[in-house]
N, C-alpha and C positions, 0 to 999 in steps of 0.2 A: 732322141738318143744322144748318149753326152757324144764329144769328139775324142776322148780319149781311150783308152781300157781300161781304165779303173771303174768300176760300177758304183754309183752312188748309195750310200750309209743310211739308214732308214732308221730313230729311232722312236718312233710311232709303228701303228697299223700301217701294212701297205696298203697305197692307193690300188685304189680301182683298174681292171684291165683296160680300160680304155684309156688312162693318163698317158699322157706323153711321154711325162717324165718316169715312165714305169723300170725298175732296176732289173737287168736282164738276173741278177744273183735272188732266190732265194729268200724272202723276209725273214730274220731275226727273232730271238721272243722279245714281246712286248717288255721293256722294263718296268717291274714294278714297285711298289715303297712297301716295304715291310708293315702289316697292319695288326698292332696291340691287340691281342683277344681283349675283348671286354671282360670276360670272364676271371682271368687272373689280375684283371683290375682290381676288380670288386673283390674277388678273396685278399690282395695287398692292401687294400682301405679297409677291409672289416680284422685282416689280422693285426695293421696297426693302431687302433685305438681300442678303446674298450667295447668289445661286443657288444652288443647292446644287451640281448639280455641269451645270454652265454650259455650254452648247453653247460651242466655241469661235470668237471672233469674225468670224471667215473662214467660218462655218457660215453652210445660206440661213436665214432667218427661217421659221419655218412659218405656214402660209395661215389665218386665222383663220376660224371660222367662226362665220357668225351667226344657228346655228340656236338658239332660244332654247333656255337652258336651265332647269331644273324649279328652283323655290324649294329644296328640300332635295332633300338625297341618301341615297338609304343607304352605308354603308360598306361596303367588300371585305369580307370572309373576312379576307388581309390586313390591311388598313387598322384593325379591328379586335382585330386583337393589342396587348399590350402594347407600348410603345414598346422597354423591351429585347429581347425576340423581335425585333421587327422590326431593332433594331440588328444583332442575332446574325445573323440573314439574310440580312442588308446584308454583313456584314463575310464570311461563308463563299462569299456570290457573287460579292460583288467588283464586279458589275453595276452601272457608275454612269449606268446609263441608268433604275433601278429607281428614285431620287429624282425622275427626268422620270414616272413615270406617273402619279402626280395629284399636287397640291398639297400633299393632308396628307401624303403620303409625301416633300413633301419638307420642310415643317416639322419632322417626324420626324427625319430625317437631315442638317439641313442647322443641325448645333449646333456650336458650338466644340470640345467632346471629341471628336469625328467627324472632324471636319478633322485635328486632332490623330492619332489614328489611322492615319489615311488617310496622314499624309509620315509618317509613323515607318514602318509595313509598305513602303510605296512604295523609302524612302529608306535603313534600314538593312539593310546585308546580314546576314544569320541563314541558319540551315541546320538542316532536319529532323535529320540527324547527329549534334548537340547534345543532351545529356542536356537533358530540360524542368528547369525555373526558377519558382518562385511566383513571386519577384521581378520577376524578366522578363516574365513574363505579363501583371503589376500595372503595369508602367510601360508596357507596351505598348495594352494593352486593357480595363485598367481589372477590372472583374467580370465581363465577356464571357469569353467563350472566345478560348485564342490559337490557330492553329496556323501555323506558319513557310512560309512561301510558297517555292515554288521559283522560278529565275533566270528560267524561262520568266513564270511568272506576273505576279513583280517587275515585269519588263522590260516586260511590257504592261502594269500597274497605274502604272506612273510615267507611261508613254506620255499615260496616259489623264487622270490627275489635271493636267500640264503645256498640257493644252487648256478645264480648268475655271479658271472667274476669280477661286473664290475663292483659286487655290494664287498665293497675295502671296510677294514676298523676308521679308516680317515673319515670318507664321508658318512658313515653312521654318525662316528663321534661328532661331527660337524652340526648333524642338525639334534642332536639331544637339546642343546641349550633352546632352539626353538621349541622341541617337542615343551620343556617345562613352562616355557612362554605362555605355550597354545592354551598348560592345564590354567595358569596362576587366570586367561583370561575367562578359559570357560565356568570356572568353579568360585572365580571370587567376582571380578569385573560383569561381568554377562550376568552375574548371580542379581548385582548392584551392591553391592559390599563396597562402600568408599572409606579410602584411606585416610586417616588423619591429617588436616590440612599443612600440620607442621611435618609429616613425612611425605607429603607428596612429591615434594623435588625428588629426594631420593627413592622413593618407586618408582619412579618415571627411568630414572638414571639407572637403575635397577634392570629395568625391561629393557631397555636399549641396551645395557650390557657396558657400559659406562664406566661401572664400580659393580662391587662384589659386597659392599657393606652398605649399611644394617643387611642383616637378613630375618629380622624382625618388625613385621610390620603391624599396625593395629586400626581396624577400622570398626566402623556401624552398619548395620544394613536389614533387610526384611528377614524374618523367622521364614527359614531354607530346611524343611521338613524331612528331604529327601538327605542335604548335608548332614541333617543331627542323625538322621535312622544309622549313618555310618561310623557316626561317634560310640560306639559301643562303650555303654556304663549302665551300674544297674538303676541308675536315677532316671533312664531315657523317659521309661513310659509315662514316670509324673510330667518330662516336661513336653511332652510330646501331645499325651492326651488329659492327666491330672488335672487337679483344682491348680497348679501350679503353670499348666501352660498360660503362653502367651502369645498375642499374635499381633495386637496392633502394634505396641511401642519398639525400638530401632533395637534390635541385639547388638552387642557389641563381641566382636569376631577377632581373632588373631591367625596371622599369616605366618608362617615359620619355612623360608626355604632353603635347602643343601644343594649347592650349584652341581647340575649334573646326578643326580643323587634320587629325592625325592621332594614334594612339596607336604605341607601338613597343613591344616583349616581347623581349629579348635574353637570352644565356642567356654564360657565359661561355666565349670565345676562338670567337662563330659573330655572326653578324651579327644583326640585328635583324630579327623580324618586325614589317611595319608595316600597320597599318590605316585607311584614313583615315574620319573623321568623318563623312563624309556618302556613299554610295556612287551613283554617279552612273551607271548601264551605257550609257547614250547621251543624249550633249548634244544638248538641245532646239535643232530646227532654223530655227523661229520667233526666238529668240532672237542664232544666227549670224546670219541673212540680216537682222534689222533691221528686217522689213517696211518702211513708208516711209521709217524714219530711224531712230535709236536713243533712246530717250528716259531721261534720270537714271535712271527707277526698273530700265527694261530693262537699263544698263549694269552700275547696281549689284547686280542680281541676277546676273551673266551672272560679274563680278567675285566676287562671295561663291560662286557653285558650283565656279568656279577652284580655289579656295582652300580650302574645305569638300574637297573630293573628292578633294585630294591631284593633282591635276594642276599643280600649280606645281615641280615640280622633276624635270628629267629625269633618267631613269636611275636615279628611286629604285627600288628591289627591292620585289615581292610587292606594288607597287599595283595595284588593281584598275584595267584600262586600261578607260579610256571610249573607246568609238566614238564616231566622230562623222562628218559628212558634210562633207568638203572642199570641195567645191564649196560646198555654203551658206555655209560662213566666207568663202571667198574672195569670193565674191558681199557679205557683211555688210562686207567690208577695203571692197571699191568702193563700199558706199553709203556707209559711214563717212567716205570720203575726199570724194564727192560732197558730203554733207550738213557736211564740218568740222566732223567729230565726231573728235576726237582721241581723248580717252579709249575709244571704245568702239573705234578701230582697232588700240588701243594693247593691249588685254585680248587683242583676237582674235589678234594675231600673234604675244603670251605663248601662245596656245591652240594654235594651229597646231604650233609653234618644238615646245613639249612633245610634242604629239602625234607630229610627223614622229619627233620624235628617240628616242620610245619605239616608233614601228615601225622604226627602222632599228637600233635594239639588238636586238631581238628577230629581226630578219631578219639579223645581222652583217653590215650596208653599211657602206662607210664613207663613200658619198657627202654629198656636202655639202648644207644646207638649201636649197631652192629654191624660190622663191616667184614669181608671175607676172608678169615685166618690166613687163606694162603699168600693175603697181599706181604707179612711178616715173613713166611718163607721163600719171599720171590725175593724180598731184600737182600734174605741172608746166604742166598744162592748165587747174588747177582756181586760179582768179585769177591769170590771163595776166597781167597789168595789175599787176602787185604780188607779184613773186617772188620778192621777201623775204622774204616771208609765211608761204613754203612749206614752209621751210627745217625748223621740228619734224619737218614729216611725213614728209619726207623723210628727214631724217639715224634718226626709226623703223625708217622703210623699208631703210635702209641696216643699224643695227645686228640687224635681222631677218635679213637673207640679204644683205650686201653683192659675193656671186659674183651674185646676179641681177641686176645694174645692167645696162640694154640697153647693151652695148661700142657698138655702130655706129646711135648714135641723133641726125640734125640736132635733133631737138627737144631733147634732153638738150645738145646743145651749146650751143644759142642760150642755152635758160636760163641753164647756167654763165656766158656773155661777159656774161648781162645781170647776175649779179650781182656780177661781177667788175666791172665797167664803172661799177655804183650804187655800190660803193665807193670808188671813185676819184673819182667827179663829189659825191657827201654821203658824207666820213669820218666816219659818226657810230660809234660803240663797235660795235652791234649791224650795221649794214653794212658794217662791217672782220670782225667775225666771219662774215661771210657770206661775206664777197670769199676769206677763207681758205679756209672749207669751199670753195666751188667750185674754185677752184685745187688742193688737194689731188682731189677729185673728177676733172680734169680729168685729171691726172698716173694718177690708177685706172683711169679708162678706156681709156687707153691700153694699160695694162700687164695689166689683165686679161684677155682673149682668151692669152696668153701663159702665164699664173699656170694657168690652167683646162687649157690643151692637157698640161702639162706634168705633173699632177693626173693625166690621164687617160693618158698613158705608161705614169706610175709604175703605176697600178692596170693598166694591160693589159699591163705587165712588157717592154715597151721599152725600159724605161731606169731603171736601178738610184736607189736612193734614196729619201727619206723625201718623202713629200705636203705641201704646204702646207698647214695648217691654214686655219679659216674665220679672215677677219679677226677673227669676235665670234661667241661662245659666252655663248648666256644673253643676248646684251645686251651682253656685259662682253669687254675689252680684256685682253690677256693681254701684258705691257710686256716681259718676256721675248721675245716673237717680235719681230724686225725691224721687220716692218710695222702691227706694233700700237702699235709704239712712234714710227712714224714718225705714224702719225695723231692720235695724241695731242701731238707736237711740232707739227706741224702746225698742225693746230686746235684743240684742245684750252687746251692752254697758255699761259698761264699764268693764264687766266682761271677757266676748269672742271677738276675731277675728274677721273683716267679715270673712264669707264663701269664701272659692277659689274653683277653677276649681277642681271637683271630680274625674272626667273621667280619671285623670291620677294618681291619689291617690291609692292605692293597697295595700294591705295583701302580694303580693307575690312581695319580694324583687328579682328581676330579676339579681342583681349585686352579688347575693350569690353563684349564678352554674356557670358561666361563669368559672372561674378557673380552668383549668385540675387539680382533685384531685392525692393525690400520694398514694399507698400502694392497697391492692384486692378490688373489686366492694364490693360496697353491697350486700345484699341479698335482693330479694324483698318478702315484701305480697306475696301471693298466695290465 
């Protein structure tokens, strides 16, 4: 017991009744150190970088729980392998709900080679058919194991990756230029197709990414049967099966590539097979429809898969055709028009234009493009008050399907008087070019109902003769036809252009990423 009255300060457990040194006062609470949940660890590290693979935004939230959780853990079975296993295991199940079931599986999974990965399988088409490749395997998968995914598989793996946040327009764009690597090796290289020995510097330099020129290359190599079946001409089957096939001596082959774009394999006097760069089996629906608007990075990405996928030009041969859902695009035209989003209306009706026109080759229709009248009266709806305004969207909407203009519409009338009427009351440049368009307008509407009945004779064999063409194909003005030429006299002249082929027009300059850049990657969004 001390000697004085102050009782001694404990800031531990008290001792035991039996200590000497026992303090007559009462023990204190233990002090303790504030201890970090784990739990709001792991949600600070998964909301800081990119999810791994990310419910999508439209998902509900799940319900959190606040049963407390244990200081430490042990690890799975699982969780406990090496992180390559667990990659290898990742990549043979494909399972992107397997990065959702703890944390460290998704720090595991959720790296930059992974993602990588993930749009190369997702995004280039390959075929177990294919003799295997070291090469291919290496730029695919790195030291994992590859094995080639079937269209089934694909077609749900893109699904799936298109609803996680971290799949950016960056990193897709990033590996297009591998994706066309992958084709030039499986379809010419792997085929044995050797390049001409005085261009081989520059293929080599080509593939590394070096240089962007020649992009014509010419080689020799063995009769590639399955290559020519894709060259669609009507000579195939002399040279396929004819007194004219050949099979011992060396063909001689040309390479033709569009960086970013598509590749082509031509053989001579048969057309080209073409591949495109990115393979797309169904355009994201999210993306048509716009959700509440269309936002830069939404248009530019929606622009680069156009264009990547080989959907910018109708009627090319042996593209792989992308589905896609009609209704969501026409739904994304009305928000586009709603929100005076030009560019992203301006992409969808390039999407549409292609897509229709690659089902009606494949079905041999020869009806004309059709598009929903009321996209015309959403225009002329959308800033009542200022109908001059409108005028881009419309004359879009025109070079898109000009047979769809509603013939018997008061509202499409009023609009033309009013800006026919603005031009006469403020002669300024731009509302004289207005007062034109509507006057020619006016004279269309008329004669349409007429132009269309007339269409549908000739097609139902009432009355002999050739069809009127659409006024615009592509976008583009054909000055040869009467009436393409009269639109261009009309309004055009002498101030603008005719219109050209749109379809191959773009925002996204494809000739900008081909480059192997030099110095650390980017960083991306998140």
């Amino acid at each position: 017991m001390s000697s004085n009255n102050t009782p001694e300060t404990w800031l531990g457990p008290p001792k035991p009744a039996s200590s000497k040194s026992q303090s007559k006062r009462r023990p204190g609470r233990v002090f303790k150190i504030p201890q970090r949940s784990s739990s709001s660890r792991s949600d600070r590290t998964s909301r800081s970088r990119s999810g791994p693979y990310d419910r999508p935004s439209n998902s509900p939230r799940p319900t959190r729980s606040h049963t407390p959780i244990p200081k430490t853990r042990m690890l799975s079975m699982l969780e406990a392998l090496p992180a390559e296993v667990i990659e290898q295991i990742f990549l043979h199940s494909l399972n992107l709900n397997l990065p959702r079931a703890s944390p460290f599986l998704s720090r595991v999974l959720s790296r930059e080679h992974m993602y990588r990965t993930l749009i190369l399988l997702a995004f280039w088409d390959d075929s177990s058919g294919y003799s295997g490749s070291a090469t291919i395997s290496q730029m695919m998968v790195g030291p994992l194991e590859y094995v080639p995914l079937s269209l089934e598989d694909r077609t749900r793996l893109q699904k799936e990756v298109f609803k996680c946040k971290w799949l950016t327009m960056e990193r897709v764009r990033e590996q297009v230029p591998k994706m066309q690597i992958l084709t030039i090796h499986r379809q010419w290289i792997n085929a044995g197709i050797v390049v001409d020995k005085e261009q081989q510097s520059d293929f080599e330099n080509f593939l590394a990414r070096k240089t962007d020129r020649p992009r014509v290359f010419h080689g020799r190599g063995p009769r590639l049967d399955r290559l020519i079946k894709q060259m669609v001409s009507p000579g195939v089957p002399d040279i396929i099966e004819g007194p004219n096939a050949t099979r011992d001596r060396p063909h001689s082959y040309n390479l033709v590539i569009y960086p970013m774009v598509w590749t082509e394999i031509s053989l001579s006097g048969l057309d080209a097979a073409t591949f495109p760069a990115l393979n797309l089996v169904d355009f994201p629906e999210h993306l048509l429809r716009g959700r509440r608007g269309f936002s830069s990075e939404d248009v530019a990405f929606m622009e680069m898969l156009r264009m990547t996928s080989g959907n910018s030009h109708a009627g090319t041969k042996n593209m792989a055709l992308t589905s896609h859902n009609r209704l969501a695009l026409h739904e994304g035209i009305k928000n586009a028009i709603r929100t005076q989003n030009y560019s992203a209306m301006l992409c969808l009706l390039k999407l549409d234009e292609h897509f229709m026109d690659c089902h009606r080759l494949a079905q041999g229709s020869e009806a004309n493009h059709m598009i929903p009248k009321s996209h015309f009266l959403d225009v002329i709806r959308t800033g009542r008050d200022k109908p001059h305004l409108n005028l881009a969207f419309f004359e879009a909407l025109l070079r898109a399907s000009a047979e769809s203009i509603p013939a018997e519409s008061s509202e499409l009338t009023e609009w033309i008087v009013d800006n026919v009427n603005l031009a006469k009351r403020n002669p300024t440049p731009y509302n004289l070019m207005n007062g034109r368009f509507a006057r020619w307008l006016s004279d269309w509407q008329m004669r349409l109902p007429g132009i269309l009945q007339r269409q549908e004779d000739i097609w139902d064999r009432q009355i002999f003769g050739e069809p009127d063409p659409p006024l615009f194909i592509g976008g583009s003005l054909d000055l040869e036809d009467s009436e393409c030429y009269r639109f261009y006299k009309e309004v055009l002249h002498p101030h603008r252009e005719p219109f050209e082929n749109w379809l191959e027009e773009s925002s996204f300059k494809s000739e900008d990423y081909w480059l192997q850049e030099s110095g650390p990657p980017r960083s991306h969004k998140t």
